[in-house]
Biopython code that builds the backbone (N, CA, C, O; Angstrom):
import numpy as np
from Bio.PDB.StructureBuilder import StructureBuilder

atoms = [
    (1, "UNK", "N", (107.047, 83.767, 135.962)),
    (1, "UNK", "CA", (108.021, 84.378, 135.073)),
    (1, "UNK", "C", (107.583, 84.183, 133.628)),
    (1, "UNK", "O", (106.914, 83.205, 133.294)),
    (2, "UNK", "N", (107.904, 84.965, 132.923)),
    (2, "UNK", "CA", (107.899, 85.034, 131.671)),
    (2, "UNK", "C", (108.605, 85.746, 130.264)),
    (2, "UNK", "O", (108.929, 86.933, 130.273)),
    (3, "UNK", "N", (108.780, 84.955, 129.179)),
    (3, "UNK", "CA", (109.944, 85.548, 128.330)),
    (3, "UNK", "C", (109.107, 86.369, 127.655)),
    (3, "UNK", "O", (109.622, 87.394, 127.207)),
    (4, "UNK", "N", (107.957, 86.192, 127.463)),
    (4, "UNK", "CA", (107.044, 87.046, 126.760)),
    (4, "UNK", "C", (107.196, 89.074, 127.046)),
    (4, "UNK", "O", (107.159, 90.030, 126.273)),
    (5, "UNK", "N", (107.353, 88.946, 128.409)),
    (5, "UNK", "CA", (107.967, 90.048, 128.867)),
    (5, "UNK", "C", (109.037, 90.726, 128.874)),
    (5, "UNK", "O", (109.047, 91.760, 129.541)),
    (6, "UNK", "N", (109.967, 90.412, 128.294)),
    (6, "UNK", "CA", (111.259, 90.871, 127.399)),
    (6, "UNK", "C", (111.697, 90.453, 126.582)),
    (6, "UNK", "O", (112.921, 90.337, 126.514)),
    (7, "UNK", "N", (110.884, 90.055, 125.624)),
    (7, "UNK", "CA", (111.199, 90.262, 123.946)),
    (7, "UNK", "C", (110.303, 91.837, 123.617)),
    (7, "UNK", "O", (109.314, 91.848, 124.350)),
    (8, "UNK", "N", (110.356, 92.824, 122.952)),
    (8, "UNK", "CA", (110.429, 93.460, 122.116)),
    (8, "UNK", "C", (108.965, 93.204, 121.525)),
    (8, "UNK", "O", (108.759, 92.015, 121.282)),
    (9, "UNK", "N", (107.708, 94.232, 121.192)),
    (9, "UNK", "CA", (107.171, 93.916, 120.696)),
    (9, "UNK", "C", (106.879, 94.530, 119.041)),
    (9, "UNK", "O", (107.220, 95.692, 118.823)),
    (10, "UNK", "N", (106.308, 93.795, 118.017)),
    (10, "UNK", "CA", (106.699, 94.966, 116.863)),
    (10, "UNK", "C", (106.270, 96.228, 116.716)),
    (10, "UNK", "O", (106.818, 97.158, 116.124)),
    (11, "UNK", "N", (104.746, 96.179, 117.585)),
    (11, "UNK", "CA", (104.243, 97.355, 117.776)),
    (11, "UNK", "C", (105.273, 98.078, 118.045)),
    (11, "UNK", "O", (105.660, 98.730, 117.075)),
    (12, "UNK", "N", (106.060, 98.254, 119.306)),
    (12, "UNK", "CA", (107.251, 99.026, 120.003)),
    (12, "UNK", "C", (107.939, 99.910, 118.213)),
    (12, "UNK", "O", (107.703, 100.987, 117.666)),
    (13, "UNK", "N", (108.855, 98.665, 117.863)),
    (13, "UNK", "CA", (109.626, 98.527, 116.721)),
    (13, "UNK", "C", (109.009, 99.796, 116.019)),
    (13, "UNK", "O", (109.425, 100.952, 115.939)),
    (14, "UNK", "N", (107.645, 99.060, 115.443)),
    (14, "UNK", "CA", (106.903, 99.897, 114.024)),
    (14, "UNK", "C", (106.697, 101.264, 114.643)),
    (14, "UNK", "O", (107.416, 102.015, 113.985)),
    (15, "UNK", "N", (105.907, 102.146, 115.830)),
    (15, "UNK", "CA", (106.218, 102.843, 116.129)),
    (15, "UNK", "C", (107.189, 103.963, 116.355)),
    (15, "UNK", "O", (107.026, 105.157, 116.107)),
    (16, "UNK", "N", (108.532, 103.182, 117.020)),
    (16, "UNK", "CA", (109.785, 103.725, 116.795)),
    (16, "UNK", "C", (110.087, 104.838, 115.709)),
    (16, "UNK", "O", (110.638, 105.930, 115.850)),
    (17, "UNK", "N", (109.477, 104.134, 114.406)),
    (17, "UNK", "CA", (110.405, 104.705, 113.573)),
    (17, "UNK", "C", (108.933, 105.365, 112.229)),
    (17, "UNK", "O", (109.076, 105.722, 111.060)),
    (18, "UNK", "N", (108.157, 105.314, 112.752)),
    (18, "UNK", "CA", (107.093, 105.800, 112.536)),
    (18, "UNK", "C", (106.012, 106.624, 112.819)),
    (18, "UNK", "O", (105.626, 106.393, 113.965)),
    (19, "UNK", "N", (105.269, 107.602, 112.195)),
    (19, "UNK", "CA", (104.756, 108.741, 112.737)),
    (19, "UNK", "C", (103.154, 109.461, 111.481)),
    (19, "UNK", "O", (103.301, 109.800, 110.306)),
    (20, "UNK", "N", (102.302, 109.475, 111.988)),
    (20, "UNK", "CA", (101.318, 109.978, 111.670)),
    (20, "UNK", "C", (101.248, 110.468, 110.404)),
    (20, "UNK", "O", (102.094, 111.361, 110.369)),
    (21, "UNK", "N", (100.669, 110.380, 109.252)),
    (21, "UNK", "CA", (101.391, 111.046, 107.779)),
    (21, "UNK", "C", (102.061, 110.400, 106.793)),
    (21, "UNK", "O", (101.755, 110.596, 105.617)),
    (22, "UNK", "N", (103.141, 109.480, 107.175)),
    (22, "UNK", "CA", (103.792, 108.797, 106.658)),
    (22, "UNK", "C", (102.808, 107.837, 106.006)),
    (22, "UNK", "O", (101.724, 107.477, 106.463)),
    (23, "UNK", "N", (103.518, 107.399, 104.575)),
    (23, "UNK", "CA", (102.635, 106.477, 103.916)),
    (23, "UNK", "C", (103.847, 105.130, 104.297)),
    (23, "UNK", "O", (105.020, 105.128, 104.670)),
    (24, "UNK", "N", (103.061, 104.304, 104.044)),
    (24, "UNK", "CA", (103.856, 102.668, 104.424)),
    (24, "UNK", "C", (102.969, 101.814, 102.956)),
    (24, "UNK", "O", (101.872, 102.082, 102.465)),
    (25, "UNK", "N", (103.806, 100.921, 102.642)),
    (25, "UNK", "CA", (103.307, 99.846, 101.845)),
    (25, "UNK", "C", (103.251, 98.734, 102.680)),
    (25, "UNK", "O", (103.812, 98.543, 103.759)),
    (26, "UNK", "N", (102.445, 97.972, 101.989)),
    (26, "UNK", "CA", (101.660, 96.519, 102.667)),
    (26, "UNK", "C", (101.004, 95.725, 101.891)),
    (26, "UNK", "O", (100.875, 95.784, 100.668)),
    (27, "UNK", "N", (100.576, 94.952, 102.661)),
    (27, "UNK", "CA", (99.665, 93.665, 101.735)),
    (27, "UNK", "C", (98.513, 93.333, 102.227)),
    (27, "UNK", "O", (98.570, 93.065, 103.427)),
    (28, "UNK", "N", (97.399, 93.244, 101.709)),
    (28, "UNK", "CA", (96.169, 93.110, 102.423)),
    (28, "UNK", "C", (95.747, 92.314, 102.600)),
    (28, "UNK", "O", (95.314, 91.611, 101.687)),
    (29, "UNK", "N", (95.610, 91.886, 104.271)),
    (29, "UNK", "CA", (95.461, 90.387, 104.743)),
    (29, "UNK", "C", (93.805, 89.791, 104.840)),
    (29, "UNK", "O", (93.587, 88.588, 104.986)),
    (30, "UNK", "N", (92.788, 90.726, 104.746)),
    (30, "UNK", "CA", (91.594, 90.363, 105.066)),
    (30, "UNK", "C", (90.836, 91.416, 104.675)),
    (30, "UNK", "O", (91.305, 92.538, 104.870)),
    (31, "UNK", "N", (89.299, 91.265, 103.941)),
    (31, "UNK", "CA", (88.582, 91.582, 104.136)),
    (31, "UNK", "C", (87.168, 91.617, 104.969)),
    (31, "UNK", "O", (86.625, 90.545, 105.237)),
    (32, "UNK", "N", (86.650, 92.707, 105.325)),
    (32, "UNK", "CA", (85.507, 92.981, 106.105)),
    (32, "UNK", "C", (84.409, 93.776, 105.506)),
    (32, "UNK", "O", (84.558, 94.114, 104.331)),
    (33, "UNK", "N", (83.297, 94.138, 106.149)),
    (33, "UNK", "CA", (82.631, 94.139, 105.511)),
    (33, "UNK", "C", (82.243, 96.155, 105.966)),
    (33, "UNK", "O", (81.330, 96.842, 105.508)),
    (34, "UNK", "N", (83.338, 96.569, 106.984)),
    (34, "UNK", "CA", (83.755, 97.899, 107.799)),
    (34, "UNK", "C", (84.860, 98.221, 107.090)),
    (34, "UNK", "O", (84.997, 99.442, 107.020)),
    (35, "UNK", "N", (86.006, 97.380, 106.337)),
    (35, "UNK", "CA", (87.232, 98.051, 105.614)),
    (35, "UNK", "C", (87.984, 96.581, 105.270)),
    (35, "UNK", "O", (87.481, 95.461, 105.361)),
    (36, "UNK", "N", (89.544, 96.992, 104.784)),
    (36, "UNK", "CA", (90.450, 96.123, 104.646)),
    (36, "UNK", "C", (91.698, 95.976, 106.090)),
    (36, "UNK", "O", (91.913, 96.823, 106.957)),
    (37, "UNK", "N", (92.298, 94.718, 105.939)),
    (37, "UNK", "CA", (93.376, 94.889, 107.490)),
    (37, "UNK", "C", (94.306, 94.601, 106.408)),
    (37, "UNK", "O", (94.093, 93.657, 105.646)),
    (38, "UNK", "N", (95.473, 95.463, 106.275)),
    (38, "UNK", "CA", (97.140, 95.592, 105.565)),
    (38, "UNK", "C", (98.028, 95.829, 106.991)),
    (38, "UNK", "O", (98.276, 96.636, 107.888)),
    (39, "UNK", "N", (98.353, 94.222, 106.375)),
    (39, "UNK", "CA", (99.890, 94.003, 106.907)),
    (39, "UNK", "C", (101.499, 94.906, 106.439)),
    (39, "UNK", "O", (102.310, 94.549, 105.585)),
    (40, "UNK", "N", (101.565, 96.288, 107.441)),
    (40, "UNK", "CA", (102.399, 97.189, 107.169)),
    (40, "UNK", "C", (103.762, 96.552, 107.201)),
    (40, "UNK", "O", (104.657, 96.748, 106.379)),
    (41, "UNK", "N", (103.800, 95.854, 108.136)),
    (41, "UNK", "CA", (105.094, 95.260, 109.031)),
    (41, "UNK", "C", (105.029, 93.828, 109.300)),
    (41, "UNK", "O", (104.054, 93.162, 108.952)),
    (42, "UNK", "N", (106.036, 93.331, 109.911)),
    (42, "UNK", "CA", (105.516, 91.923, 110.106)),
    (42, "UNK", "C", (104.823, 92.014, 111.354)),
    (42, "UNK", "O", (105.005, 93.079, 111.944)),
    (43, "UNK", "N", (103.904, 90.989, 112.041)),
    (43, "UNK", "CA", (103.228, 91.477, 113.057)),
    (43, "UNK", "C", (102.454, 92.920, 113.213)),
    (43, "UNK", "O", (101.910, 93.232, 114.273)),
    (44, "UNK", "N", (102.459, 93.956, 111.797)),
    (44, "UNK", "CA", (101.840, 94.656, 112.318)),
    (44, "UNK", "C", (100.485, 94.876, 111.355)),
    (44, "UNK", "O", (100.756, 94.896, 110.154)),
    (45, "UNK", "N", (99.110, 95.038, 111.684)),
    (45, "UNK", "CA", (98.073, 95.345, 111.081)),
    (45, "UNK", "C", (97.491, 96.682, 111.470)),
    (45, "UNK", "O", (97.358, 97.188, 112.584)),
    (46, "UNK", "N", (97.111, 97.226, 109.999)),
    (46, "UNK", "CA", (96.190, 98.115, 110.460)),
    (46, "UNK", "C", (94.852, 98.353, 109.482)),
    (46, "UNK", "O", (94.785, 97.955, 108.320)),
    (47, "UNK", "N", (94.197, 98.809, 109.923)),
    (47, "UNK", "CA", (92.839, 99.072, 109.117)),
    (47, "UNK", "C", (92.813, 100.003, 108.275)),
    (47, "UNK", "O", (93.631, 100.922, 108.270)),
    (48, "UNK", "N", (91.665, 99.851, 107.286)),
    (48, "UNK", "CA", (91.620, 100.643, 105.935)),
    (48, "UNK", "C", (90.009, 100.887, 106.430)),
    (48, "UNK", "O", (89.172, 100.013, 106.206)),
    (49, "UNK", "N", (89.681, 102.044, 107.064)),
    (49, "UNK", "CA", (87.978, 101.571, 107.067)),
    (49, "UNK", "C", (87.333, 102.313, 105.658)),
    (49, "UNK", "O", (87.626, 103.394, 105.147)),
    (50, "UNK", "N", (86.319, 101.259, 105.244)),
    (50, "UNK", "CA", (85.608, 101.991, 104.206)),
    (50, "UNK", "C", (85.647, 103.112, 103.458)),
    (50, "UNK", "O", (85.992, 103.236, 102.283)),
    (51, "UNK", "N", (85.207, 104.050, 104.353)),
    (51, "UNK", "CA", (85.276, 105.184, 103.934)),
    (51, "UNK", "C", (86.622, 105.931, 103.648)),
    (51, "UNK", "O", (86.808, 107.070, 103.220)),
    (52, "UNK", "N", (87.480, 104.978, 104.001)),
    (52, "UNK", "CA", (89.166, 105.825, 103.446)),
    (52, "UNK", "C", (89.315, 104.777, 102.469)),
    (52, "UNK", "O", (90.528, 104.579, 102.545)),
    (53, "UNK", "N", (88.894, 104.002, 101.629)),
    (53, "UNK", "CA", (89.227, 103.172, 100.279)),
    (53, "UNK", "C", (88.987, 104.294, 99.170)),
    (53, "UNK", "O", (89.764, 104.182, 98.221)),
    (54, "UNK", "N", (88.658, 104.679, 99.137)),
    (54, "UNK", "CA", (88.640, 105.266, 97.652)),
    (54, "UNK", "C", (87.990, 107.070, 97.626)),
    (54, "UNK", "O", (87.567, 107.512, 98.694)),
    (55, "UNK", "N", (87.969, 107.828, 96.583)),
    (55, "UNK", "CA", (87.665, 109.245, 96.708)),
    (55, "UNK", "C", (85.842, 109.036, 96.012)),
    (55, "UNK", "O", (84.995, 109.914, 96.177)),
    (56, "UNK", "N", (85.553, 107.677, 95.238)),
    (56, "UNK", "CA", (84.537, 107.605, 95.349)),
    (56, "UNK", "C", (83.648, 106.578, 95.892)),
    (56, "UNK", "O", (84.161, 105.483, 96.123)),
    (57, "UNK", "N", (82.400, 106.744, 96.137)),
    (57, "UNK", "CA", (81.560, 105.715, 97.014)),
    (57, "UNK", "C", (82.103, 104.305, 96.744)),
    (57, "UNK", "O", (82.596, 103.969, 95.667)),
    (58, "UNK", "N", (81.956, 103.417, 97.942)),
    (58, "UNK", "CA", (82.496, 102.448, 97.930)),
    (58, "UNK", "C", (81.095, 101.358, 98.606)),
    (58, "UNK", "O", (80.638, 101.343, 99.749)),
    (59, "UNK", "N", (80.687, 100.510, 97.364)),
    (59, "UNK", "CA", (79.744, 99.809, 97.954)),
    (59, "UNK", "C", (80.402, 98.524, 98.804)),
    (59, "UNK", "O", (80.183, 98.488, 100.015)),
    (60, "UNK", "N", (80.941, 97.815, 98.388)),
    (60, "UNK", "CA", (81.707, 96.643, 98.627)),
    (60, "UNK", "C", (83.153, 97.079, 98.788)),
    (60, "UNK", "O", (83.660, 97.880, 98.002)),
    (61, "UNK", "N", (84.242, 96.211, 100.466)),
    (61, "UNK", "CA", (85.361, 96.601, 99.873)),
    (61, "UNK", "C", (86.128, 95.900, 98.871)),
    (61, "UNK", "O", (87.217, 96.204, 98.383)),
    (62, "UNK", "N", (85.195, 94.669, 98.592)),
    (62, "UNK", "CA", (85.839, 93.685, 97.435)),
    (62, "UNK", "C", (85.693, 94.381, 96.496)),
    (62, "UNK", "O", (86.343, 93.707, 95.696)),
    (63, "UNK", "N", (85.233, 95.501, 95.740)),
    (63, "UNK", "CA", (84.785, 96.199, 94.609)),
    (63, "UNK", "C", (86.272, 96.966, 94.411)),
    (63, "UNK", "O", (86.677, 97.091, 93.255)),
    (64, "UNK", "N", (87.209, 97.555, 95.685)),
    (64, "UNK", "CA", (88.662, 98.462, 95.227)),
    (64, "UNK", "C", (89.837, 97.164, 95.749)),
    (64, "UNK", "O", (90.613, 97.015, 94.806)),
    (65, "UNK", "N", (90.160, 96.335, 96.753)),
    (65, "UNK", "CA", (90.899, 95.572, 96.803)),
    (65, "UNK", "C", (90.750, 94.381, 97.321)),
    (65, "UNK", "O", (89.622, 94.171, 97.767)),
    (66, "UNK", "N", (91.717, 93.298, 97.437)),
    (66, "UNK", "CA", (91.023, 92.060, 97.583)),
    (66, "UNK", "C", (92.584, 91.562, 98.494)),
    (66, "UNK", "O", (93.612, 92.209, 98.697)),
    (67, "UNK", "N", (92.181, 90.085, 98.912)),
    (67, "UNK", "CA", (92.923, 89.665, 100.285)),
    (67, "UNK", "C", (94.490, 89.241, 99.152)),
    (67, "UNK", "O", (94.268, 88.551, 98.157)),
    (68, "UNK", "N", (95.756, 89.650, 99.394)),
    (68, "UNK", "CA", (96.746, 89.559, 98.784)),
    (68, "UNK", "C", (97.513, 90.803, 98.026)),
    (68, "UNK", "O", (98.723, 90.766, 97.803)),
    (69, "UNK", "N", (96.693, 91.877, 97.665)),
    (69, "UNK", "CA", (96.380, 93.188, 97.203)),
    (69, "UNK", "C", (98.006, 93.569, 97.665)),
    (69, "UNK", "O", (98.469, 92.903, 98.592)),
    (70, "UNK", "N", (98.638, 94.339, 97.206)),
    (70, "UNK", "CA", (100.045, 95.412, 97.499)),
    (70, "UNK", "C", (99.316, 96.542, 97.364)),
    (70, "UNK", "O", (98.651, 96.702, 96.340)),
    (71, "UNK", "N", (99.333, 97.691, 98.581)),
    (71, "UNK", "CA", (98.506, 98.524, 98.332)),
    (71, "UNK", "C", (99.664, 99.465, 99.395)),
    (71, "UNK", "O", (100.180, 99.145, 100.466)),
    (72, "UNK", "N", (99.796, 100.825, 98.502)),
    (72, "UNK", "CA", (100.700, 101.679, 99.550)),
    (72, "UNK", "C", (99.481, 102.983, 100.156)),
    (72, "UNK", "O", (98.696, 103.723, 99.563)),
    (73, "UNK", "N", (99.833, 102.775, 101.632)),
    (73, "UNK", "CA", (98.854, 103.537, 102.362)),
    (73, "UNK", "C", (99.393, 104.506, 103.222)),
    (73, "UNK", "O", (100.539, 104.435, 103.666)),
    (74, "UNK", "N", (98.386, 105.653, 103.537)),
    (74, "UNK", "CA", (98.585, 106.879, 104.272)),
    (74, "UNK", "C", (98.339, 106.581, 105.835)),
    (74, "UNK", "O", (97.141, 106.373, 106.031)),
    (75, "UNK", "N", (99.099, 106.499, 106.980)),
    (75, "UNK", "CA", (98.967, 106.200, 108.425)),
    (75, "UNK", "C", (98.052, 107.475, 109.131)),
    (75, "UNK", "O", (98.527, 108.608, 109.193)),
    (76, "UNK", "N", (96.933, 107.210, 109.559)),
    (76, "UNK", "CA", (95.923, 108.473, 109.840)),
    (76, "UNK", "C", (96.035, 108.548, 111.427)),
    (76, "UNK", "O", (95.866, 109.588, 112.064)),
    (77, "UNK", "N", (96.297, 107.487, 111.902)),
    (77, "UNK", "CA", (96.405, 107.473, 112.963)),
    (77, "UNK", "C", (97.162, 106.225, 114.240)),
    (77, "UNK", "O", (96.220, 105.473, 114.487)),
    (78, "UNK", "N", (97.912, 105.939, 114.748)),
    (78, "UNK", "CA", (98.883, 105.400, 115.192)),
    (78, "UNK", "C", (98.631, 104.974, 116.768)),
    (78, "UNK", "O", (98.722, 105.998, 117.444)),
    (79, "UNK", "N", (98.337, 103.783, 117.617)),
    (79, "UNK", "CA", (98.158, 104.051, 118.555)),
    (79, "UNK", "C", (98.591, 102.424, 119.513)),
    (79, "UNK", "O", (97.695, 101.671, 119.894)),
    (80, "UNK", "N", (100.312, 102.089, 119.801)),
    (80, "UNK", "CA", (100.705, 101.369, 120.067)),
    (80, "UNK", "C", (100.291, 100.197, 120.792)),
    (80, "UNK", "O", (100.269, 98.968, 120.724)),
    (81, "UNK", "N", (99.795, 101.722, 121.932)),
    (81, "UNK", "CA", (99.437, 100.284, 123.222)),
    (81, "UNK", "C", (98.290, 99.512, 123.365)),
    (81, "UNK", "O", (98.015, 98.709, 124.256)),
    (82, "UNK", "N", (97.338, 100.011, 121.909)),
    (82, "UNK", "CA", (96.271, 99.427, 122.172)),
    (82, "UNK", "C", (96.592, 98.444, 120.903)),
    (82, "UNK", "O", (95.956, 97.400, 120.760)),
    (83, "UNK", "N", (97.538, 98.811, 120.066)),
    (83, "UNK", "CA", (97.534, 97.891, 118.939)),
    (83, "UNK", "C", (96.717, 97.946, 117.694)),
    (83, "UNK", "O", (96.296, 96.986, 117.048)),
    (84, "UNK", "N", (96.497, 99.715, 117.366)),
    (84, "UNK", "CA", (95.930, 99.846, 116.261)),
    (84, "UNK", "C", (96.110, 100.866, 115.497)),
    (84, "UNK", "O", (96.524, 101.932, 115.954)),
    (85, "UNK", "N", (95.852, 100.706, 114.349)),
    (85, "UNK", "CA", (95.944, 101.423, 113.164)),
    (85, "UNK", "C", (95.055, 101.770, 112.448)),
    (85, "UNK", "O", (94.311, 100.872, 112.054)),
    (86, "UNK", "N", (94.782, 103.137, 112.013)),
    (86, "UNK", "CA", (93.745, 103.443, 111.250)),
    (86, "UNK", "C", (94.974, 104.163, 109.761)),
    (86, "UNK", "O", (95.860, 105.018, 109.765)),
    (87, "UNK", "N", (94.310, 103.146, 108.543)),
    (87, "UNK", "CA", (95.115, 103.785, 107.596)),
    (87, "UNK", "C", (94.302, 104.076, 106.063)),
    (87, "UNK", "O", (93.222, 103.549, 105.798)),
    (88, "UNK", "N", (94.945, 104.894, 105.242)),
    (88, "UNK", "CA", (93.896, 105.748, 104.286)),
    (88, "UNK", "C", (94.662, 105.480, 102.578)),
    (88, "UNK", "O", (95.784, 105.843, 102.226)),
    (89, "UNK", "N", (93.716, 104.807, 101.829)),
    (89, "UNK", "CA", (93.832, 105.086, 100.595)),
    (89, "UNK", "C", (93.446, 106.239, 99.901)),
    (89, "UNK", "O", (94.198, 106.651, 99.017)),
    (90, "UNK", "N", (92.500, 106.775, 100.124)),
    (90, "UNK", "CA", (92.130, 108.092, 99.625)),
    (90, "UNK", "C", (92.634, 109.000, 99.792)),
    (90, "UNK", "O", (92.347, 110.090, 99.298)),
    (91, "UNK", "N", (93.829, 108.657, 100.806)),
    (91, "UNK", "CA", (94.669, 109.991, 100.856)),
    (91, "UNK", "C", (95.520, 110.535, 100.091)),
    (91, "UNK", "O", (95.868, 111.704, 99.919)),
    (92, "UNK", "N", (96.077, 108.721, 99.267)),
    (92, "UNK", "CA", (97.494, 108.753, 98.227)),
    (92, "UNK", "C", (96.693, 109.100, 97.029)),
    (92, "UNK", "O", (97.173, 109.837, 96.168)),
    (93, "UNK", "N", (95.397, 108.567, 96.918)),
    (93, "UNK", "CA", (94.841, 109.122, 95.726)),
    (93, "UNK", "C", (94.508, 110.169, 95.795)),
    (93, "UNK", "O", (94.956, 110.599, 94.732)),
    (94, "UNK", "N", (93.781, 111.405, 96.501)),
    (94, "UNK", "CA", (93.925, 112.369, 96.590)),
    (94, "UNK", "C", (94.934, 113.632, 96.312)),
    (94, "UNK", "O", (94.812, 114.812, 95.985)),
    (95, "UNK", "N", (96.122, 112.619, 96.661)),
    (95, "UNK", "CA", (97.499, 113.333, 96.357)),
    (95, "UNK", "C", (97.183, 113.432, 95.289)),
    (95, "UNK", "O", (96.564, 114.365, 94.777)),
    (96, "UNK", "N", (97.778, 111.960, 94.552)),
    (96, "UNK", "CA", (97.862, 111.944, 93.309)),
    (96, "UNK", "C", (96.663, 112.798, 92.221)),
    (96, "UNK", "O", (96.908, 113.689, 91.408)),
    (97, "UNK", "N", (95.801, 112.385, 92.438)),
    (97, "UNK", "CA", (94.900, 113.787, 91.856)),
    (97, "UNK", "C", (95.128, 115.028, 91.956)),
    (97, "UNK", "O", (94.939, 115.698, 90.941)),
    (98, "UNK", "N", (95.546, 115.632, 93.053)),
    (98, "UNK", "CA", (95.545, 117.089, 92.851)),
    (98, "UNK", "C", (97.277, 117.222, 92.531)),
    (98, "UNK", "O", (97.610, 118.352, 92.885)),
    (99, "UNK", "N", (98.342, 116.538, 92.046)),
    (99, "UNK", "CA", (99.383, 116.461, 91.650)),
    (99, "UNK", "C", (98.754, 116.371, 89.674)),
    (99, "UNK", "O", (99.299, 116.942, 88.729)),
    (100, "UNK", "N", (97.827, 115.703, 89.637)),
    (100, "UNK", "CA", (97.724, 115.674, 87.949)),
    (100, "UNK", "C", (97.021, 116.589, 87.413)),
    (100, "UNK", "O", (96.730, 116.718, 86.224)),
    (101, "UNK", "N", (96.605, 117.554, 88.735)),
    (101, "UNK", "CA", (95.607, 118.547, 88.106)),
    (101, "UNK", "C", (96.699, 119.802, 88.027)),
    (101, "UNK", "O", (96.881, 120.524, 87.046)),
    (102, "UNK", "N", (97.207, 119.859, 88.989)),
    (102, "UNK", "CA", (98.776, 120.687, 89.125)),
    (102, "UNK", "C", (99.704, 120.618, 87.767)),
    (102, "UNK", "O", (100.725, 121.282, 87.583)),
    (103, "UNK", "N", (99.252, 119.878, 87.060)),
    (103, "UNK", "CA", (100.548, 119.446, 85.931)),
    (103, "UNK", "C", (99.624, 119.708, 84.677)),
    (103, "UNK", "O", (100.012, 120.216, 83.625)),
    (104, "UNK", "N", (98.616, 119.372, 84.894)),
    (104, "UNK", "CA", (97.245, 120.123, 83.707)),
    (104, "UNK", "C", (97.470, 121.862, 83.387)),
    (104, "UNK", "O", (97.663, 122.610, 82.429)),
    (105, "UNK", "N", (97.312, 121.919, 84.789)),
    (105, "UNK", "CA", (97.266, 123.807, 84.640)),
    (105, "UNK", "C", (98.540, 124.413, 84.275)),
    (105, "UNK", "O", (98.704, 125.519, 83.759)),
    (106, "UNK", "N", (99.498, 123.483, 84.630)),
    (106, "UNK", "CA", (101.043, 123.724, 84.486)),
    (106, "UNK", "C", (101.180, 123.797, 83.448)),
    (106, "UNK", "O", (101.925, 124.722, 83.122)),
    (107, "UNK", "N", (100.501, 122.789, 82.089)),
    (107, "UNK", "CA", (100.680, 122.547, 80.671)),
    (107, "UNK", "C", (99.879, 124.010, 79.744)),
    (107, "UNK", "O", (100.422, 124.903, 79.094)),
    (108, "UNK", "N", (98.306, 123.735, 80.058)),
    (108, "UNK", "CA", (98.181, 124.714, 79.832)),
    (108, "UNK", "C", (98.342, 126.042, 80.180)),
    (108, "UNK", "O", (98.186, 126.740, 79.178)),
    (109, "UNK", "N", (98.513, 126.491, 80.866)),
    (109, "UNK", "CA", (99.503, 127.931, 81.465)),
    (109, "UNK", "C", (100.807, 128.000, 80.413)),
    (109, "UNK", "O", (101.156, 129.085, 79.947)),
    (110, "UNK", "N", (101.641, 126.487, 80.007)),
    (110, "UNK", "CA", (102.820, 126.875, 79.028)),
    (110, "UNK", "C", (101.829, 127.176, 77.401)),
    (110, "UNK", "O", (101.954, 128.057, 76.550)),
    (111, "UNK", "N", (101.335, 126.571, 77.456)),
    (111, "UNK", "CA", (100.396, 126.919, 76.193)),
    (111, "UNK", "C", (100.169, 127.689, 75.759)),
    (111, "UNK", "O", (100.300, 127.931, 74.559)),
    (112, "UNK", "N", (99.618, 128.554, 76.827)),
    (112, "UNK", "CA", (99.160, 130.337, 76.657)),
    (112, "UNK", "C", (99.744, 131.001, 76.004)),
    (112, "UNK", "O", (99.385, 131.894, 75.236)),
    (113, "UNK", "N", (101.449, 130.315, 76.459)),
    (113, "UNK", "CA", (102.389, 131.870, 76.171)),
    (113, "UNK", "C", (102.960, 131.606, 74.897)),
    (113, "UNK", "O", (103.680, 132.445, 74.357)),
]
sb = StructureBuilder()
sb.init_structure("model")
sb.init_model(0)
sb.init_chain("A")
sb.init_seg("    ")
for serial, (resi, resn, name, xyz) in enumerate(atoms, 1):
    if name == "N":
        sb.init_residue(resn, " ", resi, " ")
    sb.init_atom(name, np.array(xyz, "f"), 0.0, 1.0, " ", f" {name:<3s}", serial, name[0])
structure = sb.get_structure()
């Protein structure tokens, strides 16, 4: 017997109420030398690999964040039962870039007239 088997796990929880797209904030528990692991939830981790840190080359991931970091991230991919997460900084920055370029053209376009 075991209680381990009916408690609730957070995976379950974080799932629940969560879905592909959604950005989540976190704290970044570790670095590697493949990405960062941010703690979304309690009990829950997911990965930042490399190549989703930043919109430009990334030699080191100590070079964009470091272990303690508050970093709000894009969920790329979600996958309970195995207990993993693939999640994206370059996505919020991406936003955010083509939101300031949107507001550039917006300015000048009022300019024109």
């Amino acid at each position: 017997l075991s209680l381990r088997n009916t408690i609730r796990s957070p995976w379950d929880d974080f799932a629940d109420h969560t879905k592909v797209g959604m950005r989540a904030s976190g704290k970044v528990t570790r670095i590697a030398d493949f990405g960062a692991f941010v703690e979304v939830a309690p009990g829950v981790e997911g990965l930042i690999h490399v190549s989703e840190l930043s919109t430009q080359r990334v030699r080191r991931v100590r070079d964009v964040v470091k272990e303690g970091d508050p970093v709000e991230v894009e969920i790329l991919a979600l996958d309970p039962i195995a207990r993993r997460m693939s999640l994206s900084l370059k996505a919020i920055q991406s936003a955010a870039e083509a939101a300031e370029l949107e507001k550039t053209a917006a300015e000048e376009a009022a300019d024109r007239k």
